[in-house]
PyMOL CGO cylinders between C-alpha atoms (Angstrom):
from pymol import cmd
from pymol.cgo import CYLINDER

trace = [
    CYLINDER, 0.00, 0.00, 0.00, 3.16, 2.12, 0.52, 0.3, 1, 1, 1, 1, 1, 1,
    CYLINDER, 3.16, 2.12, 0.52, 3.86, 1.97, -2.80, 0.3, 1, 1, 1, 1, 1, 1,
    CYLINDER, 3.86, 1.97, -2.80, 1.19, 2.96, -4.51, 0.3, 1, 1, 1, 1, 1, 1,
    CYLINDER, 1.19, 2.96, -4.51, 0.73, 6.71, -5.64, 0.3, 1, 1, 1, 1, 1, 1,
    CYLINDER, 0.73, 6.71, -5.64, -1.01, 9.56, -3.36, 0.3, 1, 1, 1, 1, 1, 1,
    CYLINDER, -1.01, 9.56, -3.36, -4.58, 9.19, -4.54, 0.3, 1, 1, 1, 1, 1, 1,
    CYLINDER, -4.58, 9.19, -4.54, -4.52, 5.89, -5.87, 0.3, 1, 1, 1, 1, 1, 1,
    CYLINDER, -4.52, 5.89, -5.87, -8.21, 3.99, -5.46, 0.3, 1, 1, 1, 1, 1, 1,
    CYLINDER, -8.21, 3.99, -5.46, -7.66, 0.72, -4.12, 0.3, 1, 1, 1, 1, 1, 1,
    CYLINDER, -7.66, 0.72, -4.12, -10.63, -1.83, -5.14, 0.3, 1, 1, 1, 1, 1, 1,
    CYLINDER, -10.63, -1.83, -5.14, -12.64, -3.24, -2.43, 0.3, 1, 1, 1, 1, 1, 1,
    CYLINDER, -12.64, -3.24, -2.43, -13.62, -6.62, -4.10, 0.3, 1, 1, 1, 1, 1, 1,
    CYLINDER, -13.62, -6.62, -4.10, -13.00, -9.54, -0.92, 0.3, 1, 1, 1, 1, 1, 1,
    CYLINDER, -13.00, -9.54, -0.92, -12.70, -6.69, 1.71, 0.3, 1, 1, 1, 1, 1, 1,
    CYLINDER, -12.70, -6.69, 1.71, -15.54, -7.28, 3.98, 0.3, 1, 1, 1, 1, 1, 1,
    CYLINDER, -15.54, -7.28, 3.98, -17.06, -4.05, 5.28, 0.3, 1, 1, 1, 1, 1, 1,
    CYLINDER, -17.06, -4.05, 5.28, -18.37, -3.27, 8.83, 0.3, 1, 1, 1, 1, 1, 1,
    CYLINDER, -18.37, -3.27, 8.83, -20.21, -0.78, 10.35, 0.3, 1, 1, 1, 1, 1, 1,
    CYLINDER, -20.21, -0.78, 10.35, -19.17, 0.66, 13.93, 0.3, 1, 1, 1, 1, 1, 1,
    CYLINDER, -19.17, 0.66, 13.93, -19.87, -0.93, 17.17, 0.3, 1, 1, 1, 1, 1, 1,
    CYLINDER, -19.87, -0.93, 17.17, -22.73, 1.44, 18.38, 0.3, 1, 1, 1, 1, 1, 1,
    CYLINDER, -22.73, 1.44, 18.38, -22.95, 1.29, 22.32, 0.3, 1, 1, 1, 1, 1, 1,
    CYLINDER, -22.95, 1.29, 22.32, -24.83, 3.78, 24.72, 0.3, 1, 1, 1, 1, 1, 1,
    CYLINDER, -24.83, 3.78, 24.72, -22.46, 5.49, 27.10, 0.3, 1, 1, 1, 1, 1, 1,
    CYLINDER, -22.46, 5.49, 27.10, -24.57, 8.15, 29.41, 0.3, 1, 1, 1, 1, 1, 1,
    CYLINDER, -24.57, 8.15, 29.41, -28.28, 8.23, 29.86, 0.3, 1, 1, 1, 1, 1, 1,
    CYLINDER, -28.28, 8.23, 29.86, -29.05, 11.71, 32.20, 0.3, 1, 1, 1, 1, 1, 1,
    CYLINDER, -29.05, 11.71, 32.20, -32.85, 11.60, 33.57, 0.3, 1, 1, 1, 1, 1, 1,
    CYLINDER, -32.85, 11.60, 33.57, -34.56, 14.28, 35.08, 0.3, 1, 1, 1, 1, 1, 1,
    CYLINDER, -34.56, 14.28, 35.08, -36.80, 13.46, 38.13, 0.3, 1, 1, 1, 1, 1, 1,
    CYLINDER, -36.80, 13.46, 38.13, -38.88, 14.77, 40.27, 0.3, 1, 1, 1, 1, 1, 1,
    CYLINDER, -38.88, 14.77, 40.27, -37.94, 12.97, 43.31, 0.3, 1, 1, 1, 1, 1, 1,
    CYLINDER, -37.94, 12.97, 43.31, -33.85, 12.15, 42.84, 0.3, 1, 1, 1, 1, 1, 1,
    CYLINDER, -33.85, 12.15, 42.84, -33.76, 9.53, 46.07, 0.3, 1, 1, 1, 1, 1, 1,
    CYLINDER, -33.76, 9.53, 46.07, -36.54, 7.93, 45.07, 0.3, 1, 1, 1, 1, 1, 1,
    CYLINDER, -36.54, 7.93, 45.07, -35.12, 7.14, 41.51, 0.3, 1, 1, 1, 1, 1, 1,
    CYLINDER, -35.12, 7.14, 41.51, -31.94, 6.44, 43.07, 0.3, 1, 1, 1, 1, 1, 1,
    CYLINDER, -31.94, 6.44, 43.07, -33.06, 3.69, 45.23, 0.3, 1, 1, 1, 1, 1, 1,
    CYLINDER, -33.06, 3.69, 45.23, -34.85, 2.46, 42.41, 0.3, 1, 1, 1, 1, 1, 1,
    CYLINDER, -34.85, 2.46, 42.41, -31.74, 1.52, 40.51, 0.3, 1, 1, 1, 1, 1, 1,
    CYLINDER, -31.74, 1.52, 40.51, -30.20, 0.56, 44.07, 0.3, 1, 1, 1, 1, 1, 1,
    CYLINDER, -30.20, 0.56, 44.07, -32.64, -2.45, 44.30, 0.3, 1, 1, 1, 1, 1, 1,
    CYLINDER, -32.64, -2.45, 44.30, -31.83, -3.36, 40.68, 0.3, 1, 1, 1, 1, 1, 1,
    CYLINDER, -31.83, -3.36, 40.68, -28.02, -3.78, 42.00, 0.3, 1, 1, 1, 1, 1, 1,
    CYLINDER, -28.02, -3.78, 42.00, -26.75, -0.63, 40.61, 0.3, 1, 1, 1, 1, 1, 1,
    CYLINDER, -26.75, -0.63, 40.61, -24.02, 1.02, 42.93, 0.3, 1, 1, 1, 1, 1, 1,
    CYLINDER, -24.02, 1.02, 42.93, -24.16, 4.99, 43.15, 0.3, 1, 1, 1, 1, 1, 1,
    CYLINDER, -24.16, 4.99, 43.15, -20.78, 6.64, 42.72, 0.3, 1, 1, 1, 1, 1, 1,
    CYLINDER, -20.78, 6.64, 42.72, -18.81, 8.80, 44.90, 0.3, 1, 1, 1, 1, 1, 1,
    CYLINDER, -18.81, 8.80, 44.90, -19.22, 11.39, 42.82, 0.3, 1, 1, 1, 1, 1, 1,
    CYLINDER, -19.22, 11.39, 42.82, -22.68, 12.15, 43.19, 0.3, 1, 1, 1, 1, 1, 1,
    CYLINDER, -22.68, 12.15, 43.19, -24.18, 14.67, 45.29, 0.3, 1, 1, 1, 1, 1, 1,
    CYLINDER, -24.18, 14.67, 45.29, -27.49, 15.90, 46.64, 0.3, 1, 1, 1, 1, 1, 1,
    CYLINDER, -27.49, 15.90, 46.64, -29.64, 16.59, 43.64, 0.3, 1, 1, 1, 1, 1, 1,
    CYLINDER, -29.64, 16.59, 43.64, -27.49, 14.81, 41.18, 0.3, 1, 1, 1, 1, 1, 1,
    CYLINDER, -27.49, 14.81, 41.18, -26.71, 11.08, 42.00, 0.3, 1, 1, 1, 1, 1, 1,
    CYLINDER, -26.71, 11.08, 42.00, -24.33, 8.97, 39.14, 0.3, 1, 1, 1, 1, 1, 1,
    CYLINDER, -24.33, 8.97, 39.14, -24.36, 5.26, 38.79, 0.3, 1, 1, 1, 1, 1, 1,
    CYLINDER, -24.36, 5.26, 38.79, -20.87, 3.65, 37.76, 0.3, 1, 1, 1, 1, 1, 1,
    CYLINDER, -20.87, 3.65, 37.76, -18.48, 2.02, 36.83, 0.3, 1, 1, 1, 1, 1, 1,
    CYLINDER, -18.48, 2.02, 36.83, -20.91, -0.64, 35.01, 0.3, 1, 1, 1, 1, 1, 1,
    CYLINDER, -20.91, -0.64, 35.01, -24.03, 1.19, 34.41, 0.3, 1, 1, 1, 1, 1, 1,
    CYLINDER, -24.03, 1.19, 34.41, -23.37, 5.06, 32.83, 0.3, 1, 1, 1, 1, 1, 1,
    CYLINDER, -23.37, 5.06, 32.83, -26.83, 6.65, 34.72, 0.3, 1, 1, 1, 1, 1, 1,
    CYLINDER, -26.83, 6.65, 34.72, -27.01, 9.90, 35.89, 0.3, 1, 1, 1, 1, 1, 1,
    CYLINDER, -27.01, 9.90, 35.89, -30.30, 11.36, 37.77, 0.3, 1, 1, 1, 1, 1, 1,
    CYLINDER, -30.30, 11.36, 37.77, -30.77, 14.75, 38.34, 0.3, 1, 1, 1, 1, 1, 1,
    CYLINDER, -30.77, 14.75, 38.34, -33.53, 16.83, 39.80, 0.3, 1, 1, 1, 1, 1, 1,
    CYLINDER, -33.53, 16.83, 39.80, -36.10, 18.03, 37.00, 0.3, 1, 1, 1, 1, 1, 1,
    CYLINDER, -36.10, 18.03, 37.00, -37.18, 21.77, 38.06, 0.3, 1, 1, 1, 1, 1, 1,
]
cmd.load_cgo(trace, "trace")
């Protein structure tokens, strides 16, 4: 492939073609009541990170969940 010329077209006849891996990284809801959400996910076995605080709570490292309080 290094020797070919700047430009050059290569054909892609046997090259099999894939899409991306699509995966969901960060789903942010806004509720009404954040504690209540919160220990919602709790019971399904999510653990809240550290780095959540009152009116924002953040699920991780295995689930990317973030609830915030909906004004």
């Amino acid at each position: 492939m290094l020797e070919n010329k700047v430009g050059t077209v290569f054909d892609s006849v046997g090259v099999e073609l894939a899409s991306p891996r699509q995966r969901l990284h960060l789903i942010l809801l806004g509720v009404q009541d954040v504690q209540k959400s919160a220990s919602f996910y709790e019971s399904l076995g999510w653990s809240r990170s550290p780095t959540g605080h009152q009116g924002f709570e953040k699920f991780d490292p295995d689930h990317r969940l973030i609830v915030d309080e909906m004004n």
